[in-house]
C-alpha positions in Angstrom: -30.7 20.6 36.4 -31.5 17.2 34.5 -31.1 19.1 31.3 -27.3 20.2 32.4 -26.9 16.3 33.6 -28.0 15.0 30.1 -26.1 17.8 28.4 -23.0 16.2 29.8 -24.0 13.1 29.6 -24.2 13.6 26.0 -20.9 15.3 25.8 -19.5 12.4 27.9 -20.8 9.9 25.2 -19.9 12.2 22.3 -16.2 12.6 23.6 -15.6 8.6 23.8 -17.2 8.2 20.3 -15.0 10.2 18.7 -12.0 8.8 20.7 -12.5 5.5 20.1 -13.3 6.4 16.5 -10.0 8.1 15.8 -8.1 5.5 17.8 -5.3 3.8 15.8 -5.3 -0.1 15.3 -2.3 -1.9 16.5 -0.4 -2.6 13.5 -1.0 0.9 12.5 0.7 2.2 14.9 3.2 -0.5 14.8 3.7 0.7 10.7 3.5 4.4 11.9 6.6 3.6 14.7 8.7 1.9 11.8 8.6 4.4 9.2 9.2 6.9 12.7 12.6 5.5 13.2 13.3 5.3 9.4 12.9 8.5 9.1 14.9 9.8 12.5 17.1 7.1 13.0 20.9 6.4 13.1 22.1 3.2 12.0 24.3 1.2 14.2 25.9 -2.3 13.6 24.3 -5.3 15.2 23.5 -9.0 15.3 20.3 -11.3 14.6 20.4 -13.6 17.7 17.5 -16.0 16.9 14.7 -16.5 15.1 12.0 -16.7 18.2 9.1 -19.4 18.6 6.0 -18.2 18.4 3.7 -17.7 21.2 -0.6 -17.6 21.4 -1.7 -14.5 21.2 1.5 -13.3 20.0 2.6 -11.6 16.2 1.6 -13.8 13.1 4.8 -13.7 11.6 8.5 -14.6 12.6 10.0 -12.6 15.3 13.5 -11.5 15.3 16.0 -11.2 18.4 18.6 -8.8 17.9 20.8 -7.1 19.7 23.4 -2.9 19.2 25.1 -1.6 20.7 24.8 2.7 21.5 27.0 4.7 23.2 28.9 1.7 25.3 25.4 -0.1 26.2 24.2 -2.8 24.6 19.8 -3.3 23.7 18.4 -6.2 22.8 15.1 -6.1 20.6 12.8 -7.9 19.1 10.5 -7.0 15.7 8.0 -8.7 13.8 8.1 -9.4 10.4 4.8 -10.6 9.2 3.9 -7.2 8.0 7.1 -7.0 6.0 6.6 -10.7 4.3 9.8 -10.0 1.6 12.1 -10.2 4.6 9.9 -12.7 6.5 10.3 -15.1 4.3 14.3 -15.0 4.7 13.6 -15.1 8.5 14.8 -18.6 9.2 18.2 -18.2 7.6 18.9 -14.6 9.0 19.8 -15.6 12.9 23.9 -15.6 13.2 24.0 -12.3 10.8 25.5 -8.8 11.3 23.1 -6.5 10.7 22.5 -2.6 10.6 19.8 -1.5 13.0 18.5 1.6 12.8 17.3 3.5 16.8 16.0 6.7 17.8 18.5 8.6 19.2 16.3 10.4 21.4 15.4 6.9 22.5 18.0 4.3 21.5 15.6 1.4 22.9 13.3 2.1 19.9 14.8 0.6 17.3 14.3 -1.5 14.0 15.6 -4.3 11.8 13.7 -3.7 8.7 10.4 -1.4 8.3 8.6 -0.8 4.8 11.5 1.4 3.3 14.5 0.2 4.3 16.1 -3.1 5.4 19.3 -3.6 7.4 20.4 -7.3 6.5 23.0 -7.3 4.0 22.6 -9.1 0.6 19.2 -8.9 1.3 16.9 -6.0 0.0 12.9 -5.7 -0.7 11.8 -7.8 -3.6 14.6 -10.4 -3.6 14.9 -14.2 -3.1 16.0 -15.2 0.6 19.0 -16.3 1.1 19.8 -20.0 0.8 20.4 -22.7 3.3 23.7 -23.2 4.3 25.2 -26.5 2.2 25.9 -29.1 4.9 27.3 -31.4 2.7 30.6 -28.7 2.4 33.0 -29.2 4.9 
């Protein structure tokens, strides 16, 4: 009877070994969910609300607000842009902008601005220069 208790034991041990060893990190599966919706999304048109403050404990890099609207109801989301640093770095001049956002269908509420291949801010694509300030000094 100990030698069935240990046996499971064992297989108990074994069992969250190899789970924990095949577990994902976070911004893995945050890379696998973007190119996910990529892939399977449809694009609707939107708009980049603000550029949010960051928080401890929260994403390294700027946070978009942004908000579509699918099928008469309007989402408002929120993605991070640190892993995509091209279009992070053209975070502070984007809030104000129409953009395309591309959702899940299957799941409209999963939805993105930009992921690895693909951005939806016009005039600004993967390996260019951010946009520039606005000029105050025109009237």
């Amino acid at each position: 009877m100990a030698g069935g208790a240990a046996a499971a034991s064992a297989g108990v041990w074994i069992w969250r070994t190899v789970r924990l060893w095949r577990q994902k990190d976070p911004a893995e599966l945050e890379r696998r969910r973007r190119l996910a919706v990529n892939a399977r999304g449809r694009i609707s048109t939107g708009r980049i609300l603000e550029l949010l403050d960051p928080v401890s404990d929260g994403p390294a890099g700027p946070v978009l607000l942004y908000e579509y609207e699918v099928a008469g109801v309007t989402y408002q989301a929120a993605q991070d842009l640190g892993p995509l640093p091209e279009i992070a770095a053209a975070a502070p001049f984007l809030p104000g902008q129409t953009a395309s956002i591309k959702y899940d269908p299957r799941q409209p509420t999963n939805s993105i601005l930009a992921s690895e291949g693909w951005c939806g801010v016009p005039d600004l694509t993967r390996g260019t220069n951010p946009p520039s300030p606005p000029d105050e000094s025109s009237p």
